[in-house]
Kinemage of the C-alpha trace (Angstrom):
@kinemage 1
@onewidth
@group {chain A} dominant
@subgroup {mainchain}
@vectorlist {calphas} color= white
{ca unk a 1} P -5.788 -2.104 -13.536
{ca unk a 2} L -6.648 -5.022 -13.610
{ca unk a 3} L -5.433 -5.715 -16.063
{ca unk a 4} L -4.013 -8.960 -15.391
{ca unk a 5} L -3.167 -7.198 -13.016
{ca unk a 6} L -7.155 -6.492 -12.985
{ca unk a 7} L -5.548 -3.595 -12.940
{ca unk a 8} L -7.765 -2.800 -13.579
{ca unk a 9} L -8.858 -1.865 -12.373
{ca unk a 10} L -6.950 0.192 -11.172
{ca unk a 11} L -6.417 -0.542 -11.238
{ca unk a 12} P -9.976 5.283 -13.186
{ca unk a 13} L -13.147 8.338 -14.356
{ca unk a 14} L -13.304 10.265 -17.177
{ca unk a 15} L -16.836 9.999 -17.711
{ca unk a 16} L -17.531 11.958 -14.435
{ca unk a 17} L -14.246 14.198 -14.981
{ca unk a 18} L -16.577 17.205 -15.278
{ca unk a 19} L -18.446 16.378 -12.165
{ca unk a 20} L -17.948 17.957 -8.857
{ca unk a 21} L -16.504 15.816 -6.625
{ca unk a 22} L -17.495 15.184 -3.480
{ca unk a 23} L -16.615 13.911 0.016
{ca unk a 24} L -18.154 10.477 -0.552
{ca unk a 25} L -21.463 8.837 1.672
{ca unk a 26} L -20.626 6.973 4.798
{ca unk a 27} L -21.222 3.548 3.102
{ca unk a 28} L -18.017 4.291 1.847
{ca unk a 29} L -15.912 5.376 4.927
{ca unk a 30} L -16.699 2.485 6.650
{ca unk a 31} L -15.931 -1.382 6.353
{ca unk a 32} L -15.841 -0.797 2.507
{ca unk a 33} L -12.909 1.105 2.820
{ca unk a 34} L -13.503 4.330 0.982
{ca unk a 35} L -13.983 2.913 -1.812
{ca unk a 36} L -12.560 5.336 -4.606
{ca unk a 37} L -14.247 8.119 -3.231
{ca unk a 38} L -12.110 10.235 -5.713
{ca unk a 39} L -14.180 8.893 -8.109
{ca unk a 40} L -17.653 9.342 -6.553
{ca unk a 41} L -19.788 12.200 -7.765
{ca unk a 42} L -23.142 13.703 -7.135
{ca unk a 43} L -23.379 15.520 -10.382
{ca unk a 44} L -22.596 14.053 -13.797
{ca unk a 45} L -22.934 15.825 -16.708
{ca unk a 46} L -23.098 12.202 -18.235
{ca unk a 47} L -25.305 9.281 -17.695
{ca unk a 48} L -23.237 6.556 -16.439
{ca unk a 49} L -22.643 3.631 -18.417
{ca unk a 50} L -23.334 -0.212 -17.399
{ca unk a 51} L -21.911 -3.712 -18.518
{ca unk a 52} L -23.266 -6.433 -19.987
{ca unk a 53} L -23.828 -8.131 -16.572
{ca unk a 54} L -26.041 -5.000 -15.070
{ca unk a 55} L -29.306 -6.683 -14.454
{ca unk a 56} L -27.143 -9.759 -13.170
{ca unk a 57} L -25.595 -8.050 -10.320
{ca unk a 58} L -29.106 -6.628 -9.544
{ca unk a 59} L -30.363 -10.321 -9.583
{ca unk a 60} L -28.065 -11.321 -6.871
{ca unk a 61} L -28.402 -8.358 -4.714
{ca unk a 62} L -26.329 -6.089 -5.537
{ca unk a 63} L -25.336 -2.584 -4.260
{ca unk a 64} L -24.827 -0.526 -7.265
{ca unk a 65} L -22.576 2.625 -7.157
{ca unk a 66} L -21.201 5.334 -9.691
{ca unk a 67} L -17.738 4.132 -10.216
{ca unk a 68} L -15.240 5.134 -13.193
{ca unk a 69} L -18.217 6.430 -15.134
{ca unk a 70} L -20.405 2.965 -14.494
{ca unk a 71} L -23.004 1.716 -12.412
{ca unk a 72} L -20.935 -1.043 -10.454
{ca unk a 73} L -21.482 -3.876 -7.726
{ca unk a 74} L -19.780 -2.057 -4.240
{ca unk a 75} L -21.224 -5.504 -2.557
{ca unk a 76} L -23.746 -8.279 -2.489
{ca unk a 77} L -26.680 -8.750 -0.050
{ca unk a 78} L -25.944 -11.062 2.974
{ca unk a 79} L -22.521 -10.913 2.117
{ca unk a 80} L -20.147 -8.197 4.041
{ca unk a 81} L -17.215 -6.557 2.585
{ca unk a 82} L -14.711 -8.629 5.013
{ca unk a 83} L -16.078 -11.811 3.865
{ca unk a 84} L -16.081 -11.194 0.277
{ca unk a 85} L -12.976 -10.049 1.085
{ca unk a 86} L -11.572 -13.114 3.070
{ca unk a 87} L -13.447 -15.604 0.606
{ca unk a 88} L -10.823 -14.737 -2.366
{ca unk a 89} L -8.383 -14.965 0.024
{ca unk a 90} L -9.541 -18.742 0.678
{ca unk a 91} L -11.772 -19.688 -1.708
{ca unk a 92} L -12.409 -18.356 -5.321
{ca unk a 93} L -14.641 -14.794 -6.011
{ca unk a 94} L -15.631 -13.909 -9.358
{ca unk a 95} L -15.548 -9.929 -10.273
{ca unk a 96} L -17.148 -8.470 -12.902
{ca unk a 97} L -14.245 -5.965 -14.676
{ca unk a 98} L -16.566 -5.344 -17.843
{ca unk a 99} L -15.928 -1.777 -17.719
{ca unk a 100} L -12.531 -1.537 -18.240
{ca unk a 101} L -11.877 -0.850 -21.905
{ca unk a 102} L -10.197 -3.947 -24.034
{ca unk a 103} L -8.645 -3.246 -27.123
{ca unk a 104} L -6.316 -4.530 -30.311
{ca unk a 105} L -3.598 -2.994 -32.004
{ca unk a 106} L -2.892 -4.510 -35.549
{ca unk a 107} L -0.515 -4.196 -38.001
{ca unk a 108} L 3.246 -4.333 -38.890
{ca unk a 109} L 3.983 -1.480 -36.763
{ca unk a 110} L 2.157 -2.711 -33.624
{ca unk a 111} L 5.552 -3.680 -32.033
{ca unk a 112} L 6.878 -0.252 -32.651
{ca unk a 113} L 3.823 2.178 -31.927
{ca unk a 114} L 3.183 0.433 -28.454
{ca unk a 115} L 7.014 1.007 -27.728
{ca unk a 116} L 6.562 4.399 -28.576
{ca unk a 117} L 3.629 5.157 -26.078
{ca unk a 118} L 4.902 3.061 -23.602
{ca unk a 119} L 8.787 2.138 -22.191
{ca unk a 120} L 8.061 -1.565 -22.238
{ca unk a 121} L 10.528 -3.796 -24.243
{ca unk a 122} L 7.328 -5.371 -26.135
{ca unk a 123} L 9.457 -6.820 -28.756
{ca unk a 124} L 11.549 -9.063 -26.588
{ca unk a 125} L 7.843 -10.098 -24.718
{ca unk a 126} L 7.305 -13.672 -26.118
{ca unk a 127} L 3.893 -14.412 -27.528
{ca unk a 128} L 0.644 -14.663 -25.491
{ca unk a 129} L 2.500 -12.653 -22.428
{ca unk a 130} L 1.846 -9.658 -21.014
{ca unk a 131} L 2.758 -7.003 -19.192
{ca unk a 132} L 1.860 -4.356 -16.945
{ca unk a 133} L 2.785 -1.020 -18.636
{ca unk a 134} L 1.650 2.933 -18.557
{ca unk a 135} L 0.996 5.366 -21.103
{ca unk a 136} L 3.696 8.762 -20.621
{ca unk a 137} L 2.794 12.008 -21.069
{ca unk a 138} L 5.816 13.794 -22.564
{ca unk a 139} L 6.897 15.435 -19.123
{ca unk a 140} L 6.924 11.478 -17.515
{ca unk a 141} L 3.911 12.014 -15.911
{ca unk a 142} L 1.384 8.903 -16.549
{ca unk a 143} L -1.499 8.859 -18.342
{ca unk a 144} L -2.656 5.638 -17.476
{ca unk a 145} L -1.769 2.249 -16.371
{ca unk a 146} L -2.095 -0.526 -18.251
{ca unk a 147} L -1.768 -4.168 -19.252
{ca unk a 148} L -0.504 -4.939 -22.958
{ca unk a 149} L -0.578 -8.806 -24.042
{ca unk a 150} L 1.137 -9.861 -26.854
{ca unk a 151} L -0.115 -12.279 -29.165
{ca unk a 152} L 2.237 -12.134 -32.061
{ca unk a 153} L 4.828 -9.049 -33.306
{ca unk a 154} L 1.352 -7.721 -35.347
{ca unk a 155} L -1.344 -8.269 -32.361
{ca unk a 156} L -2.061 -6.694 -29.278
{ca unk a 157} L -4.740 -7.121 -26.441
{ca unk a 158} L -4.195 -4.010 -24.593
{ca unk a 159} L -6.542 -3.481 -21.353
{ca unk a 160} L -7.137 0.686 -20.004
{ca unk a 161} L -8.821 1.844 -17.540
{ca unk a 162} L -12.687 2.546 -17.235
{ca unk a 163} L -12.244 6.090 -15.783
{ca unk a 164} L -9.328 7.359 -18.537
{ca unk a 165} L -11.598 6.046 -21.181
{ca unk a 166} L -11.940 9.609 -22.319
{ca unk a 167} L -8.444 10.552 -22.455
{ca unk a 168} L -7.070 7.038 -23.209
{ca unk a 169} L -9.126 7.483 -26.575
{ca unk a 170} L -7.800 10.722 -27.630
{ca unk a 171} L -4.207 10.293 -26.808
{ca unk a 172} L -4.627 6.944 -28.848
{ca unk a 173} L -6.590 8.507 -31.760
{ca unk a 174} L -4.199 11.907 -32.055
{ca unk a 175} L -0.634 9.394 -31.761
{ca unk a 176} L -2.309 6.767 -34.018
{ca unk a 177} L -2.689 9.285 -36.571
{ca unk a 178} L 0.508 10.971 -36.149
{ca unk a 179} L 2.260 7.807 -36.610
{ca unk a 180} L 0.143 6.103 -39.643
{ca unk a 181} L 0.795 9.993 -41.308
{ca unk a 182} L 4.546 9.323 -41.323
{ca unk a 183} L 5.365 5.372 -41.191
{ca unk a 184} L 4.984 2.657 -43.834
{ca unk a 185} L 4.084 0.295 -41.219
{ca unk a 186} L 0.418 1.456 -40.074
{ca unk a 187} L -1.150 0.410 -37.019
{ca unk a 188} L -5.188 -0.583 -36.680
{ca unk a 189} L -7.084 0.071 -33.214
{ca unk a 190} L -10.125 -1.780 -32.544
{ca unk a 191} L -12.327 -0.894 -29.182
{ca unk a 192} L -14.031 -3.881 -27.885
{ca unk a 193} L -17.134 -2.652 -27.336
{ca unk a 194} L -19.676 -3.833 -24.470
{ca unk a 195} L -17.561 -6.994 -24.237
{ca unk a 196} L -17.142 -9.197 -20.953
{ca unk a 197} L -14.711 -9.317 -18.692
{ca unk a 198} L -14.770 -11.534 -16.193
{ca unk a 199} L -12.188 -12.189 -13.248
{ca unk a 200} L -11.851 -15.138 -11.549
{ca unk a 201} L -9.403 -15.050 -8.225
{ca unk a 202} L -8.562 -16.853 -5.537
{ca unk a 203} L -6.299 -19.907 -4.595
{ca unk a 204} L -9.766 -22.511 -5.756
{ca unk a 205} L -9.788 -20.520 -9.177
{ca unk a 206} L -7.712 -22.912 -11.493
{ca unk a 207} L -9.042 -26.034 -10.044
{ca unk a 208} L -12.805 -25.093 -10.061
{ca unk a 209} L -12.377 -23.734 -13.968
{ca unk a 210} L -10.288 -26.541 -15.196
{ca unk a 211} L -13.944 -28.428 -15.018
{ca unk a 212} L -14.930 -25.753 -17.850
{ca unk a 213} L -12.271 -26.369 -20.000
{ca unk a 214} L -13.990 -27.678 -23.099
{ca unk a 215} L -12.270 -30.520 -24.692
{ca unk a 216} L -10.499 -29.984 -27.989
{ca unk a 217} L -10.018 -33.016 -30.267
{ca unk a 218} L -10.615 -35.389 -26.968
{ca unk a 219} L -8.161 -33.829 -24.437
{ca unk a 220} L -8.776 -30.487 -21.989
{ca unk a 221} L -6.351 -27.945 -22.064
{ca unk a 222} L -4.370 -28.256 -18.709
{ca unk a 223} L -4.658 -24.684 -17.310
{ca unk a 224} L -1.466 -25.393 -15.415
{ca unk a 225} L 0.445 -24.650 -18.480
{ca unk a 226} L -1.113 -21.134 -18.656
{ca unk a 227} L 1.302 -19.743 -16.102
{ca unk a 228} L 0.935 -16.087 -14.540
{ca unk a 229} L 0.868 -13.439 -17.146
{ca unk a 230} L 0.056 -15.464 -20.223
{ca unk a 231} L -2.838 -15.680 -22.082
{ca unk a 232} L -4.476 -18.662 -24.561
{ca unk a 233} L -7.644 -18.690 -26.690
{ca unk a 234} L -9.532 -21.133 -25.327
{ca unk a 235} L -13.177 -22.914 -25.108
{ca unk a 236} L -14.762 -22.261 -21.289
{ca unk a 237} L -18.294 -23.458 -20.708
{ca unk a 238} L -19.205 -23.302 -24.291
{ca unk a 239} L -17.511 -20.351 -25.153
{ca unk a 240} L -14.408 -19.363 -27.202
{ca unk a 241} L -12.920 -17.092 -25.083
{ca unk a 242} L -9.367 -15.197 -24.485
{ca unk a 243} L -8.444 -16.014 -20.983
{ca unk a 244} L -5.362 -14.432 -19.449
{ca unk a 245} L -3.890 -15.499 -16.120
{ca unk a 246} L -3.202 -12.454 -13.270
{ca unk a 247} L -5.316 -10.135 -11.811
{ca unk a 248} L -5.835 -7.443 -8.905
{ca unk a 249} L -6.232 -9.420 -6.123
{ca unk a 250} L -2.269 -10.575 -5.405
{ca unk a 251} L -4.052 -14.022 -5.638
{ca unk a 252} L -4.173 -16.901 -8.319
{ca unk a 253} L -6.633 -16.176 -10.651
{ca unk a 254} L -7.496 -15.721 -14.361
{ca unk a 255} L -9.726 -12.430 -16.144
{ca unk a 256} L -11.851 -13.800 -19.463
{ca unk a 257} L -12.773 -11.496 -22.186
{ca unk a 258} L -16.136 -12.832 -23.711
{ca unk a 259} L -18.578 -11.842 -26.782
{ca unk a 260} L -21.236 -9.199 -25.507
{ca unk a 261} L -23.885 -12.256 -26.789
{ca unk a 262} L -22.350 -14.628 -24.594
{ca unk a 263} L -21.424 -12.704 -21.456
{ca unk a 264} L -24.293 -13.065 -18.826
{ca unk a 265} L -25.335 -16.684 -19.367
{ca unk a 266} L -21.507 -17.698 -19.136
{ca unk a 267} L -21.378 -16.103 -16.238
{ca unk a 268} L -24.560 -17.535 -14.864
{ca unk a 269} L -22.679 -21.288 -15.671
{ca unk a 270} L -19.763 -20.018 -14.029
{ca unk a 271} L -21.660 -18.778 -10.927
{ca unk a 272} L -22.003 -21.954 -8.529
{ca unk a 273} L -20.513 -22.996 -5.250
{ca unk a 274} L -17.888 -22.229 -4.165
{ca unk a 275} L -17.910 -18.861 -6.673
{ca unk a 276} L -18.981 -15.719 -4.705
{ca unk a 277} L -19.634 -12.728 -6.315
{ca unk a 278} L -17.809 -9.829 -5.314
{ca unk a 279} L -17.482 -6.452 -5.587
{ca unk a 280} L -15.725 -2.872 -5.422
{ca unk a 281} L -15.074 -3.299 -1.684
{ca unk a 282} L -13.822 -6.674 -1.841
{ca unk a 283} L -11.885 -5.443 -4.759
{ca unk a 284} L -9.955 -2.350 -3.673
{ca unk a 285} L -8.906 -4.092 -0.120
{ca unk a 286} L -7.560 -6.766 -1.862
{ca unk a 287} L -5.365 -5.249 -4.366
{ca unk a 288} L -4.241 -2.516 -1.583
{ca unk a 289} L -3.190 -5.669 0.295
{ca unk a 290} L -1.200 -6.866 -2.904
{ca unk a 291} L 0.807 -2.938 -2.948
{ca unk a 292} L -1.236 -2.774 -6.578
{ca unk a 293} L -1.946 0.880 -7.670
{ca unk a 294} L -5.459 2.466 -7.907
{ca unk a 295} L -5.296 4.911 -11.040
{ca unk a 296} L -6.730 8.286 -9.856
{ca unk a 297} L -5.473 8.035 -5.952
{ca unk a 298} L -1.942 6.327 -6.304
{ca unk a 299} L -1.684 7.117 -9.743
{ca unk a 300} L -1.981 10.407 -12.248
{ca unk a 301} L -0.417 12.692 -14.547
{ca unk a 302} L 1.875 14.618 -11.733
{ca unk a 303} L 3.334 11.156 -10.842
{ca unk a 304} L 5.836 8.894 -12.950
{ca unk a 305} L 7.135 5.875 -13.046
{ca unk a 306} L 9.750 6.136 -11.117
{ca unk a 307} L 8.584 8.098 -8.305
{ca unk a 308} L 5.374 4.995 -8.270
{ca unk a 309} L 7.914 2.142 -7.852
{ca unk a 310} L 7.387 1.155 -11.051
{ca unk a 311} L 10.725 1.370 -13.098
{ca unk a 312} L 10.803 -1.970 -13.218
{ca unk a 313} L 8.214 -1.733 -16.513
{ca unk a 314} L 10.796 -0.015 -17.753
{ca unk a 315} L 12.653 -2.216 -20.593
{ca unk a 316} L 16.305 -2.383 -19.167
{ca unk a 317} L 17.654 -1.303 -22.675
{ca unk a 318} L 15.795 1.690 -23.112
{ca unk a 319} L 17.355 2.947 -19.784
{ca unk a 320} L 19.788 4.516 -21.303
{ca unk a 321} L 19.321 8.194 -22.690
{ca unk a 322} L 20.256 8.884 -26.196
{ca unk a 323} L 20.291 5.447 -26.961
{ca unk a 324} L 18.130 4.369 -29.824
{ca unk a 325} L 15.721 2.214 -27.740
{ca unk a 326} L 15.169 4.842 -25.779
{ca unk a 327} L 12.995 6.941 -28.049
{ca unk a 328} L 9.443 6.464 -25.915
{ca unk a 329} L 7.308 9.627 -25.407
{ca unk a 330} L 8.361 10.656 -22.055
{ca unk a 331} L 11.969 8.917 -21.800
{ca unk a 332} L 14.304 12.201 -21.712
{ca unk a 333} L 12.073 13.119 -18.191
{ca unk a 334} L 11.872 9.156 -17.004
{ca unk a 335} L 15.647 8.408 -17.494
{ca unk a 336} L 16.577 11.683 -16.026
{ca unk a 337} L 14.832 10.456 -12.662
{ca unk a 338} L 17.086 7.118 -13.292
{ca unk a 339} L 20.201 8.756 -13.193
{ca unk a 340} L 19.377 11.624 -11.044
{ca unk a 341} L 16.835 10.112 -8.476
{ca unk a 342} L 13.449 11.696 -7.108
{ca unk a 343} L 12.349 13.699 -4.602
{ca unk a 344} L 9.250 11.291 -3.609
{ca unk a 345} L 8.637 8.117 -3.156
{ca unk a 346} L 5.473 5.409 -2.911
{ca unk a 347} L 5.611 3.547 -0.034
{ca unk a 348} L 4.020 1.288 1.775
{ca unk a 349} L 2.804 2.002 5.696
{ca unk a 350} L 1.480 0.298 8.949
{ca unk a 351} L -0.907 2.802 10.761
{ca unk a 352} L -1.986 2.960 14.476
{ca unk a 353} L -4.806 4.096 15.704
{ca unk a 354} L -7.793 4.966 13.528
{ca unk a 355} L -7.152 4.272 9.708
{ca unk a 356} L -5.349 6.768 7.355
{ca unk a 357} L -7.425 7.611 4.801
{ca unk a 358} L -6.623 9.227 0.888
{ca unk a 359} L -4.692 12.968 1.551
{ca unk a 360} L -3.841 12.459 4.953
{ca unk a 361} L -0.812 13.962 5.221
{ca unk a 362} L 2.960 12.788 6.559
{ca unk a 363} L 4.683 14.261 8.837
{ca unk a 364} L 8.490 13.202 10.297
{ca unk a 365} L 7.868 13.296 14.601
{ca unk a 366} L 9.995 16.204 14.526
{ca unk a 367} L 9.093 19.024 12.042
{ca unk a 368} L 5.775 20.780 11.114
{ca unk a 369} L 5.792 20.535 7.359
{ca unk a 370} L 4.570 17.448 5.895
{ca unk a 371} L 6.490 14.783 3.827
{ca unk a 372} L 4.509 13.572 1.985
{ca unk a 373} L 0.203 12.249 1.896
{ca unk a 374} L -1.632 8.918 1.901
{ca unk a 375} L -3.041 7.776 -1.496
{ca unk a 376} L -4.877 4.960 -0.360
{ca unk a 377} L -5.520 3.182 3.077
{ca unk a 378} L -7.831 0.919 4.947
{ca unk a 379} L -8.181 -1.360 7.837
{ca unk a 380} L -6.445 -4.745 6.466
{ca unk a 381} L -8.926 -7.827 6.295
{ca unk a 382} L -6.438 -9.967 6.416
{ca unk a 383} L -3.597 -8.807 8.245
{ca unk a 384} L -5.762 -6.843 11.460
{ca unk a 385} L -3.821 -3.811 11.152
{ca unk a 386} L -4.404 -0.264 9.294
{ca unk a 387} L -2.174 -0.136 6.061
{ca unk a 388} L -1.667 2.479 3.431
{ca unk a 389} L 0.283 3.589 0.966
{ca unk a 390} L 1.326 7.309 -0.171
{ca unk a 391} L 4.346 9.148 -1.092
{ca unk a 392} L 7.238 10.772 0.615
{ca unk a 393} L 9.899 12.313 0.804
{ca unk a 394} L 12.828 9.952 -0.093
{ca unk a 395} L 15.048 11.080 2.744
{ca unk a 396} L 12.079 9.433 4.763
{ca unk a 397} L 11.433 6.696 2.620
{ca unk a 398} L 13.567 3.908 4.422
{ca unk a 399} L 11.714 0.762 5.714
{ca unk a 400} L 11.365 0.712 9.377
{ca unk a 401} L 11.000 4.843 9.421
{ca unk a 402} L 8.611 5.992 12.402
{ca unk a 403} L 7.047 9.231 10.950
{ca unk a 404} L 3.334 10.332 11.981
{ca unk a 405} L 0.065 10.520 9.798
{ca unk a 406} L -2.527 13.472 10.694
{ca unk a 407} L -5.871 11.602 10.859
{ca unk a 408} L -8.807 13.826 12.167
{ca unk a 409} L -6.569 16.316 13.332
{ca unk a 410} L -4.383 14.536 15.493
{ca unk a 411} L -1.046 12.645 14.415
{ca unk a 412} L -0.499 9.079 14.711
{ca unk a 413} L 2.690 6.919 14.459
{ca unk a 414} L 2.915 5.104 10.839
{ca unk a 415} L 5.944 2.948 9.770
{ca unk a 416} L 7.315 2.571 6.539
{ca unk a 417} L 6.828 -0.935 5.883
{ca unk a 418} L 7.378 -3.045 2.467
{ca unk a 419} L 4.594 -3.720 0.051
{ca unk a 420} L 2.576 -6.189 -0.638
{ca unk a 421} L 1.043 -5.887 2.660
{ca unk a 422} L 0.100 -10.002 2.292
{ca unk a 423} L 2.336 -12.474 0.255
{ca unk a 424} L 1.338 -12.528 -3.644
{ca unk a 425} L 0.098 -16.101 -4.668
{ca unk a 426} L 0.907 -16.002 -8.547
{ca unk a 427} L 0.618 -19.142 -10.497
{ca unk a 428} L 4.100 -19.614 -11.789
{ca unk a 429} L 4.224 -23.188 -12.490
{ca unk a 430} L 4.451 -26.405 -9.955
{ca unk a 431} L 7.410 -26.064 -7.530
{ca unk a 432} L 8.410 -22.233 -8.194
{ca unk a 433} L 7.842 -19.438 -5.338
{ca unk a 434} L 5.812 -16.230 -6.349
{ca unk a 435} L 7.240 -12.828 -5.354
């Protein structure tokens, strides 16, 4: 999820909800870094899905797995998971995010329907910007993380999950009718079908697409004007395309929606030195380096914003309860936390010893009941230590806390440590520092 904040992936499985979930294979306990094991079935009742770019990853190699209902690239032959990994980090990898599920909102009460379902302050976002966002469940819990562009007060590119398709549909369908039953100003949803999704990331991205930027009426369109987290139409490699600048990676980057028609031979264009193709792996170590949220481990309907770290989507005039921008589903719940504070918190932690892996549980040095449980962790590419991220108790949430993390039945020391892991690289225009 992604996401321009590729959150999306993120970020994720509805299509394998029903399935029984199992402790995933070795393949991914190992130097692919459990990738999403939550999400990993042996039984489906459903067949899973594929993008547009299926027999393309198969082309190059690929190691398919079941992932958020899809058949998706884990990683490429003669290409590791730490080098796909370190590439983005120096070069520029190209991800294929074609199952996450794009969509537009239209109509006079866009603005308004979005800012019910969601606590973002979408009608102070200026045009062709986005933001990362989440759908709340009446008791604050979230239903799903997402990215929400805005291209005008009546238009809305709005990127979900893969593996909340199921639910993300529904909740949409049931509050789109609700609404449209008793405003004037009616909202349209449109799914965007089987089209691409492309991300591009790394610190090589803008310079190597910039030479795909089609000319318009004899000039290019200078992709250093797109800055991080806005989005233009534009014409890439022969293709009119929305391009939006982000992703999961807490690198530079950009993630393209494209036609179904014109997916796999733009990508083929696209797909030349230095481009790498990478996959899950690459993708979840990365964005757990960035302190970027995987829906499903770090993420559900138990958890709010607040508790996440993520209050900060949270427009700061609908803060306020009883006030009249506060009327999101969920707010009465989410502002109480505000005021009140939580009893958990997600942090970010430096492991030693073996790597903590999803539900290891916390434990403070000197008590036997846990604190709290890991959510996501791996052995760090690029920093050469273990790293996760969980939540805990807030009395222990203080960076620079020693507590301990039970890993194969023995507790190891774990510090509280501030996320992202590795410095975000966001393209915020010449001369300005990302955060």
């Amino acid at each position: 999820m992604y996401r321009f904040f590729d959150m999306a992936s993120i970020p994720t499985c509805s299509l394998l909800a029903s399935a029984t979930i199992k402790r995933a294979p070795r393949l991914f306990r190992s130097s692919s870094a459990t990738i999403i094991q939550r999400w990993v079935s042996t039984e489906s009742t459903k067949p899973l899905r594929r993008t547009g770019l299926y027999d393309f990853h198969l082309e190059n190699g690929a190691k398919m797995v079941p992932f958020a209902g899809y058949e998706m690239p884990l990683t490429y032959s003669g290409v590791g998971h730490v080098d796909s990994h370190k590439h983005v980090r120096s070069s520029v990898g190209l991800f294929d995010v074609g199952h996450m599920v794009q969509h537009f909102f239209r109509g006079a009460g866009a603005t308004s329907f979005l800012e019910w379902l969601t606590p973002s302050s979408l009608e102070a976002l200026p045009a062709h910007s986005s933001t990362l966002s989440v759908l709340l469940l009446p008791t604050g819990g979230i239903l799903d993380d997402t990215v929400i562009t805005k291209h005008n007060p009546d238009e809305y590119y709005v990127v979900t999950n893969a593996g909340r398709r199921e639910e993300d549909l529904s909740w949409f369908a049931a509050k789109l009718k609700e609404w449209n039953d008793s405003h004037s100003d009616k909202v349209e949803h449109e799914i965007l079908e089987n089209w691409g999704l492309v991300a591009l990331q790394g610190p090589k991205a803008a310079d190597y697409l910039q030479g795909f930027v089609d000319s318009n009426g004899g000039s290019n369109y200078d992709l250093k004007k797109l800055t991080f987290g806005k989005s233009a139409y534009l014409s890439i490699a022969g293709v009119q395309a929305h391009v939006a600048r982000g992703g999961y990676t807490g690198e530079d980057g950009f993630e393209i929606s494209l036609p179904p028609s014109e997916t796999v031979n733009w990508t083929r264009k696209i797909h030349k030195f230095p481009v790498q193709l990478s996959g899950l792996a690459a993708r979840d170590s990365l964005r757990l380096e960035a302190g970027l949220c995987l829906y499903g481990n770090d993420l559900d309907e138990s958890t709010s914003p607040v508790e996440a770290g993520l209050t900060w989507v949270i427009g700061k005039e609908r803060r306020t309860l009883g006030s009249t921008r506060a009327s999101f589903i969920g707010a009465d719940a989410v502002l109480s936390q505000i005021e009140k504070g939580v009893q958990r918190k997600r942090v970010g932690l430096v492991v030693e010893g073996p790597p903590a892996r999803e539900h290891a549980l916390l434990f403070h040095p000197s008590q036997s009941e846990k604190i709290g449980e890991v959510t996501s962790g791996i052995p760090s590419p690029t920093t050469g230590q273990n790293i996760a991220m969980g939540y805990i108790a807030t009395e222990f949430s203080k960076r620079g806390t020693d507590i301990e993390v039970e890993i194969r039945g023995k507790r190891r020391k774990a510090t509280v440590t501030k996320m992202p892991f590795v410095p975000t690289k966001y393209w915020r225009g010449e001369g300005i520092t990302t955060a």
